[in-house]
Structure formats: C-alpha cells, structure tokens
C-alpha positions as CSV (number, residue, x, y, z in Angstrom):
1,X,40.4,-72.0,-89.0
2,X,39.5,-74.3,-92.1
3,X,41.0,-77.1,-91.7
4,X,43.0,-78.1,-94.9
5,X,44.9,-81.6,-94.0
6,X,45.9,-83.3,-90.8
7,X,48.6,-85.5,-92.0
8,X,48.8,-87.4,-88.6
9,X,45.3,-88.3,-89.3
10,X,46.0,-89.7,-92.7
11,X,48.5,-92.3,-92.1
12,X,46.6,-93.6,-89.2
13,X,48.8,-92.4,-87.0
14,X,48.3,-92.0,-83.4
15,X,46.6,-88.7,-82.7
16,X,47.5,-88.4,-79.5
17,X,51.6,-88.0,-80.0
18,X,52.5,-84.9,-78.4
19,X,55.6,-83.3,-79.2
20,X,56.9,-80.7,-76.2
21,X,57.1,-77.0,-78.1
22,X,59.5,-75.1,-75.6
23,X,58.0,-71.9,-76.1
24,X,60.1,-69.7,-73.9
25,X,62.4,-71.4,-76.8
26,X,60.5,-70.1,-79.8
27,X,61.7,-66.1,-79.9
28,X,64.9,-65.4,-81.3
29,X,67.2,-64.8,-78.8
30,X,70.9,-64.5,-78.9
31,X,73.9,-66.7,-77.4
32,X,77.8,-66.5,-77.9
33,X,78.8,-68.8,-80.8
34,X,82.4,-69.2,-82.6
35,X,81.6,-71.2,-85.5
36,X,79.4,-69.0,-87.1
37,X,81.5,-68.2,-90.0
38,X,81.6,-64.4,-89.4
39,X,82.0,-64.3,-85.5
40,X,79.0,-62.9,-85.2
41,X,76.7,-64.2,-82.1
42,X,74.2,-66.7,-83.4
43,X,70.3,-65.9,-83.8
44,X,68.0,-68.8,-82.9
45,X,64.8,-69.4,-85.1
46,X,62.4,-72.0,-84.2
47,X,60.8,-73.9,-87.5
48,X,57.8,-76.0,-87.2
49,X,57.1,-78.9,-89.9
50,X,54.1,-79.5,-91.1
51,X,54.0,-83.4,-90.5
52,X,56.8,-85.6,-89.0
53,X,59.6,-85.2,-90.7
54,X,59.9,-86.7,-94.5
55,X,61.3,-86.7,-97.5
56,X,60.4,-83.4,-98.1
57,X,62.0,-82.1,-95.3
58,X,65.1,-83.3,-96.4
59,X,66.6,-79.9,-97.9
60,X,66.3,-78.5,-93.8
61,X,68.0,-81.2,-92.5
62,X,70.8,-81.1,-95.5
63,X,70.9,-77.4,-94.6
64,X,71.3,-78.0,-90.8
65,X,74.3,-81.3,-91.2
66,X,75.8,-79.4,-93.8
67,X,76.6,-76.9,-92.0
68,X,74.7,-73.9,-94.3
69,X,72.5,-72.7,-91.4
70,X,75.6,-71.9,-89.4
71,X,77.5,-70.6,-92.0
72,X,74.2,-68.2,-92.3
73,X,74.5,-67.4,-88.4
74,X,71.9,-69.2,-87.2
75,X,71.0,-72.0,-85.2
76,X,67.5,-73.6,-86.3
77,X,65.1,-75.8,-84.2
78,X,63.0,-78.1,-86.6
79,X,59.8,-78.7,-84.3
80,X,56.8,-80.9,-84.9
81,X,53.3,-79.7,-83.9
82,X,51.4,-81.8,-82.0
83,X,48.6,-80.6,-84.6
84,X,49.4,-79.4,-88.0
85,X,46.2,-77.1,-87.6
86,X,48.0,-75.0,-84.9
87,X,51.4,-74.4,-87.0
88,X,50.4,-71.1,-88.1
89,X,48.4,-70.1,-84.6
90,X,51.5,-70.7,-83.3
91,X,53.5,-68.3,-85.8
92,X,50.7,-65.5,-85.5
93,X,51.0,-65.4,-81.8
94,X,54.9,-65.7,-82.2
95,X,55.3,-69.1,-80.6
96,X,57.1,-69.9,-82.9
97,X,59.1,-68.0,-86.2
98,X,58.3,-70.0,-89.0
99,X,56.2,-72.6,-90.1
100,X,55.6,-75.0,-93.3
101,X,52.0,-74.7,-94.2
102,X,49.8,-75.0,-97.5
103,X,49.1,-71.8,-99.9
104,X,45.4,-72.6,-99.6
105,X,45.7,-72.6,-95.6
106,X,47.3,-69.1,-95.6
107,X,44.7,-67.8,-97.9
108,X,42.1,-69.0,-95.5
109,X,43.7,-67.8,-92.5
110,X,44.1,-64.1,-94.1
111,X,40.5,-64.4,-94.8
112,X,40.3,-65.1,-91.3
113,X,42.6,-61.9,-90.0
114,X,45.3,-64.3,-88.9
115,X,48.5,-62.2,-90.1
116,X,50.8,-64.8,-91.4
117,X,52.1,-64.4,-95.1
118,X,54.3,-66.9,-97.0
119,X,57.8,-66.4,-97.4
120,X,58.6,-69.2,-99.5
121,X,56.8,-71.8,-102.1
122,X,58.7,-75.0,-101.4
123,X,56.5,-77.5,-103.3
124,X,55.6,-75.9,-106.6
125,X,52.6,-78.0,-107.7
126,X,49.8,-80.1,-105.7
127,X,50.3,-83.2,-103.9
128,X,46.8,-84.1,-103.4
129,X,45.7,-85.5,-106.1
130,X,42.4,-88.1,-106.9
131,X,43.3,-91.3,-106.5
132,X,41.0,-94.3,-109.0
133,X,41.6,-97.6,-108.9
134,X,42.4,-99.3,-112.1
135,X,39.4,-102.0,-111.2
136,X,37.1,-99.5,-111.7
137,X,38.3,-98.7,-115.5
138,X,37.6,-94.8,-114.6
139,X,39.7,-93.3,-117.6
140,X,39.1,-89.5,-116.6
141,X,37.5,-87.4,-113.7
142,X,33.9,-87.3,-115.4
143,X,33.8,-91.3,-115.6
144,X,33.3,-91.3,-111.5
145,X,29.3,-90.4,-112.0
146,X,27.8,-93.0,-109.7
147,X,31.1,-94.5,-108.4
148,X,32.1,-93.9,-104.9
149,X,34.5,-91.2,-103.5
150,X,36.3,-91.2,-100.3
151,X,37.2,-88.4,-98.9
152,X,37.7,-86.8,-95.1
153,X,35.0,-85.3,-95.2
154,X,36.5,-81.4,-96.2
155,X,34.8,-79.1,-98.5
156,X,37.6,-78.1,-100.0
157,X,38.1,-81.8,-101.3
158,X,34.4,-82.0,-102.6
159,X,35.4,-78.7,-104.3
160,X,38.6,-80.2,-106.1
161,X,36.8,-83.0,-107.5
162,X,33.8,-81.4,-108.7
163,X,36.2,-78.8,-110.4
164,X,37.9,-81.1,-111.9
165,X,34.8,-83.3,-113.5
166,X,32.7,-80.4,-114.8
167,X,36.1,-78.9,-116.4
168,X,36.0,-82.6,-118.3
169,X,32.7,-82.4,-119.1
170,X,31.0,-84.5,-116.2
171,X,28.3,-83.5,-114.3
172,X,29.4,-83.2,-110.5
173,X,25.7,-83.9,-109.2
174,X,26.1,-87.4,-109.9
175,X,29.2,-87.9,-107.4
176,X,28.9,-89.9,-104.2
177,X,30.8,-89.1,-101.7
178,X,31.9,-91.3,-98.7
179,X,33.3,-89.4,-95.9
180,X,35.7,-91.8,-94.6
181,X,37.7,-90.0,-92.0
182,X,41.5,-90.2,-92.6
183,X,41.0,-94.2,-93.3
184,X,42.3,-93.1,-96.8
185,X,44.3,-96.2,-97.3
186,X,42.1,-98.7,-96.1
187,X,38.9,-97.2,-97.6
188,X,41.0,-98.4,-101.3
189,X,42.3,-101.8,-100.1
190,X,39.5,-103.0,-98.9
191,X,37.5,-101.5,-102.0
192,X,35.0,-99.3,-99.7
193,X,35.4,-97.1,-102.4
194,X,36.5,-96.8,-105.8
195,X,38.7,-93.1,-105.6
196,X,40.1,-90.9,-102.6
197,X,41.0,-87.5,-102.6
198,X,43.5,-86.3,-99.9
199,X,46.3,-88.4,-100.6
200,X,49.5,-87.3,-101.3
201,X,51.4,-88.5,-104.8
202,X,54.6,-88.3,-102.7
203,X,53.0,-90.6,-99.8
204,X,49.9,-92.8,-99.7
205,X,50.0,-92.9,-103.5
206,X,53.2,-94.8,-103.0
207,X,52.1,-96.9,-99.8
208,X,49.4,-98.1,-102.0
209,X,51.0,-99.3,-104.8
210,X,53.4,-101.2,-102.1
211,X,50.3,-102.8,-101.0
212,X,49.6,-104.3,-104.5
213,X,47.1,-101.4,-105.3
214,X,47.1,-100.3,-109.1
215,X,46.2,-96.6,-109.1
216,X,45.7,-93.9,-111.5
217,X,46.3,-90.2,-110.0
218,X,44.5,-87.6,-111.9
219,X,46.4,-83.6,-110.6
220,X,43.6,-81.3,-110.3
221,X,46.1,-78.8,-112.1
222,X,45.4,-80.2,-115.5
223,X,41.1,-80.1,-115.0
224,X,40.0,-76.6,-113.9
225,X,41.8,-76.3,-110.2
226,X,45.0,-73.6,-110.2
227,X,48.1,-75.0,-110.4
228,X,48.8,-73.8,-106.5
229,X,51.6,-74.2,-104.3
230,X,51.2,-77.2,-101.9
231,X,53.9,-76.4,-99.3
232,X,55.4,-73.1,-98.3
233,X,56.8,-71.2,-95.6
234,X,55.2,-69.1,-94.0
235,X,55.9,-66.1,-90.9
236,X,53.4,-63.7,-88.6
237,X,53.6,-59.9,-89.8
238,X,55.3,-58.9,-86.7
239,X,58.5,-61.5,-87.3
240,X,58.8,-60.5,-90.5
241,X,59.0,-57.1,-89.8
242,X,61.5,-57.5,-86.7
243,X,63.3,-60.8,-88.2
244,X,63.4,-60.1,-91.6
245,X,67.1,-60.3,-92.1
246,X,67.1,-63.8,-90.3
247,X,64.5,-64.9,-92.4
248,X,66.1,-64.2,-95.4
249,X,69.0,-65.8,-94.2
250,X,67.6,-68.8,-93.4
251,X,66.3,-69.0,-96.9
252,X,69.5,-68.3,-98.6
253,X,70.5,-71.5,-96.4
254,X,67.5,-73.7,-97.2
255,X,68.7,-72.7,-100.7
256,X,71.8,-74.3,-100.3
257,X,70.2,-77.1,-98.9
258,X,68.1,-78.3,-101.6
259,X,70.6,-77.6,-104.2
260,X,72.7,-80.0,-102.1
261,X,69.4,-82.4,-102.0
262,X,69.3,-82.4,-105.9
263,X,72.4,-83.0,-106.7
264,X,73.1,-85.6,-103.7
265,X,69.7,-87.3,-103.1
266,X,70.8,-90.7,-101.3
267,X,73.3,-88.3,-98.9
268,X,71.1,-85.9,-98.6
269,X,68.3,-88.5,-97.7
270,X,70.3,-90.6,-95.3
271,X,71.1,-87.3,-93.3
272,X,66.9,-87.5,-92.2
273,X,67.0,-91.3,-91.9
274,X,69.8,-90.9,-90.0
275,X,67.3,-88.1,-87.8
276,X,64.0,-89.5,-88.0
277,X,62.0,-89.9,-85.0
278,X,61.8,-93.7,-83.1
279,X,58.1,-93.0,-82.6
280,X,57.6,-92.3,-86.5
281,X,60.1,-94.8,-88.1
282,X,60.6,-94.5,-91.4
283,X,59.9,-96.5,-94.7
284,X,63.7,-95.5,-96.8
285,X,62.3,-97.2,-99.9
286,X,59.2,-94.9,-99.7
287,X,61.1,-91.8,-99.1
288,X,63.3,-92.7,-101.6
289,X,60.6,-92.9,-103.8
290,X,59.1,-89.4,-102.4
291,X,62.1,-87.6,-102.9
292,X,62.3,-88.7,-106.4
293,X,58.8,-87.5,-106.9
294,X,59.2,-83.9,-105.0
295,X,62.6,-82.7,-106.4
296,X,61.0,-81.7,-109.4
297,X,58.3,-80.5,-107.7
298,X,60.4,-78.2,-105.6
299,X,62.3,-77.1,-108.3
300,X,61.7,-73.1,-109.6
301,X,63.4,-73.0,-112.9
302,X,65.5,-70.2,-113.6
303,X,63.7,-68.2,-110.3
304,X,66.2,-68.6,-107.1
305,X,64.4,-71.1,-104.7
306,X,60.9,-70.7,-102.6
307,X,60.3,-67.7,-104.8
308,X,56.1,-67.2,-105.8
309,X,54.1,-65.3,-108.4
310,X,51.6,-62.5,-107.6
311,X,49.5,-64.7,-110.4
312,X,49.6,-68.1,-108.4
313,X,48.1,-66.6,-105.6
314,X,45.5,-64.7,-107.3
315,X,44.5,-67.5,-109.1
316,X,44.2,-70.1,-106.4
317,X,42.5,-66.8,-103.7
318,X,40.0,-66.2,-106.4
319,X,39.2,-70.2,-107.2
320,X,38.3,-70.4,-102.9
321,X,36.2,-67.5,-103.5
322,X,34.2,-68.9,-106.2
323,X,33.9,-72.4,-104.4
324,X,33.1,-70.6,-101.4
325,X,36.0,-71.5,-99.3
326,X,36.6,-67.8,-98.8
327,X,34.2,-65.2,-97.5
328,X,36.5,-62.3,-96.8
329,X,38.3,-60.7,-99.6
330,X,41.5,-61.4,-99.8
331,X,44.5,-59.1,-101.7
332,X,47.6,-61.7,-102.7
333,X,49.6,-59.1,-102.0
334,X,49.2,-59.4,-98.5
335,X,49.5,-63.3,-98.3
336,X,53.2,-63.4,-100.0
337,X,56.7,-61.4,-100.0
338,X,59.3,-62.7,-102.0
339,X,62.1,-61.9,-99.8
C-alpha cells in the first residue's frame, strides 16, 4: 500500500515499540454485562488509533470515561498499531473492527482492492501543511524556487507542494527537494533546510515553535490541493455489513464524546493525560495547544458528527488521479457511507 504517514517515524520515536494486538480479541463477541443501560449483553469492538494516543483522540477516551460507549452497549478496546501502515490491513482482514486512518489512504487502498470504506470524517480539514521558516522571508508557496524542501521522501508530499506553487503562480521545476527521512524537526532547527512538508499543524508545528522556531504554515487547501479530510474512520466491507448497528452505535457515542470535548476541553483532556501510555509520555502544554487547534477542525457545522460529502471525496479521488497517486479508478461512492 502507499504509504501516506508513519507518525512514529516523525517524532523520532522508536520504531521498534510493539504494541501486543490480541487478535482472538478483535471480533465482536458477546459477554454478560449489567450496566449497559438497556440490559442488553454488551458487544465488544476493537478500535485501532492511528498514532499513540493524542489530543485528537481525546473525544474516544471522553466517550469511554464518560460512560457513552456503555450507555451505547458496547465495550470498546482503543489499540495502537505497532505500524500505522497496517491499521487498515488489519481491518480488511477483520483483525480488528475499526480503524482511524487518512481519506487519501483509503482512496489508495480502494485503488488497491483493499475493501475498507470510511465511516466517519473526524478531522475535517488537512493537518499537513508546509512549514517555512521566517529566516528565509518565503511570503507564499512560489517564493521556495531554489530554496530547500524537506520532506520524507513520499510522492504524495512532492505532489502537495508542487500543487500548491503552480496554483500561486510558481514554477514547481525549480524546487529542491531534500528527502530527510522523518528527521522533520531537526532538518528545521538545525536549518538543513528552509521548509518541510509532513508536519502536522496540531504537532510538530507546535514542537517547533517551543523550540524557539518562527514558522509560517501555508494549508495546501487555500493553493490548488482539495480541502480533504485528514482523519477518519474507517471499517472492512464485511464488518460493516455484519456490524453495522454497532458501528453506528459507536458513532452516536463518539458523538457524545466530542460534544463533551468541546464544551469541556481541560476535563475532557485530563481524562487522556490521565491514560496516556508511560512509554509515550505526554507534553500537556502541547496537547493543550492541539486540542485547541483540532476542535474546530473536527467540527461539522450544522451536519451531525463524522458525517462526509460525496463532493470531498470526489474531489480529493480525482486530484490523486491527476498527480498519479492513483492508477485504478476509483467510485467515492464506494470509499464512504454516512451511516
């Protein structure tokens, strides 16, 4: 599969942290429990993150110590991959029932006969955006002719940024890439280069500007790239078909739980500090900081939450085509239910 973004890789962190997946775990399966709300015996669903958990994981962890998965009849297991590359293998071969992915990852895998469709859009707008220092005076995408680019070496980054200078007039032949790896943060503080793409607005953005870095993020949204969805949720054909109702249950609960982020951010956020893993300690400032960032991000407007457009997929399916990233046709339909 294409990779899209390894977020273990980005921070640095170690690549070898394995995470046990207890498969024989991962199907549904049913056990006697009285505090579902309705009596009913509780259905167990398996959800894997896409990165360790963060900020924006915060709604699933509001909806699982608040109670609203429960109350939904279900008892959820928030897993994270030892690869974020094998999240949606493990949800096509029903390892696992859900997964949090990227819209551009899904579109690639269909391209790829991998039957997984998103269920949900839970970040509304891209993340990675291009990063410029403000030493370099770069005032718009075309001004990086001749400057330097990090990037881990993906296609799909060199096809962002080249988008986004020929839509401001700039002439894309005249970039120079650096492939850097995942040393995104480095590569800026030590002034390797001069702008990265693959950082996240919500993450390294923020660790850089702790580091003393002044940054200027330019969202490929606003020069020629679709505005797609950077996170959503995604399920294999088969679960959907024979899990359906959980799924939508789950959903109505992850609803509740990011209404209860919004409106209680610090609680909300304290209930994942209070989770987070000893081998991935987190920075509460910085996830403070994220949060504040992806609420508004996450937020659909007057459509209930995680819902998606038939237009946002065909837009961002037939901008991979055109930039080669896709070689199969691919019908949105088929990607996405709104549930």
């Amino acid at each position: 599969m294409f990779r899209i973004n390894n977020r273990f890789m980005k921070s640095g962190l170690a690549v070898g942290l394995v995470f046990v997946l207890l498969l024989s775990a991962c199907s549904s399966s049913k056990s006697s429990n009285s505090g579902s709300s309705a009596g009913k015996e509780t259905e167990e669903l398996t959800v894997l993150l896409d990165w360790y958990p963060n900020a924006v994981h915060t709604f699933l962890y509001a909806a699982e110590e608040q109670g609203y998965f429960a109350e939904e009849g279900l008892k959820v297991k928030l897993q994270t991959p030892a690869d974020t590359n094998d999240a949606l293998k493990l949800v096509a071969t029903g390892k696992a029932d859900l997964a949090l992915s990227y819209q551009i990852q899904v579109a690639v895998a269909r391209s790829e006969d991998i039957p997984v469709i998103s269920v949900g859009a839970i970040v509304r707008h891209p993340l990675n955006q291009l990063f410029v220092s403000d030493k370099t005076g770069i005032k718009s995408p075309k001004d990086l002719a001749g400057k330097k680019i990090g990037y881990p070496s993906l296609p799909l980054d060199e096809a962002i940024v080249n988008t986004m200078v020929e839509a401001d007039g700039g002439d894309s032949s005249k970039l120079d890439y650096v492939d850097i790896g995942w040393d995104l943060i480095p590569a800026m503080t030590t002034n390797r280069v001069d702008g990265i793409i693959g950082g996240y607005i919500n993450h390294e953005k923020l660790l850089l500007e702790k580091e003393g870095e002044k940054l200027t993020a330019f969202n490929p949204a606003d020069y020629g790239v679709p505005d797609y969805y950077e996170l959503v949720l995604t399920a294999s054909e088969k679960e959907l078909d024979s899990k359906g109702d959980a799924i939508k249950r789950f959903l109505a609960a992850a609803a509740k739980g990011q209404e209860y982020t919004a409106s209680h951010p610090d609680e909300a956020l304290k209930l994942l500090l209070d989770k987070q893993s000893t081998d991935f300690p987190l920075d509460a400032d910085i996830e403070k900081q994220s949060l504040s960032i992806l609420l508004p991000l996450m937020d659909a407007g007057d459509q209930p939450f995680a819902s998606q457009s038939e237009d946002s997929w065909n837009n961002i399916i037939n901008w991979l085509t055109e930039h080669g990233q896709i070689k199969k046709p691919v019908k949105a339909a088929d990607a996405f239910r709104n549930l």
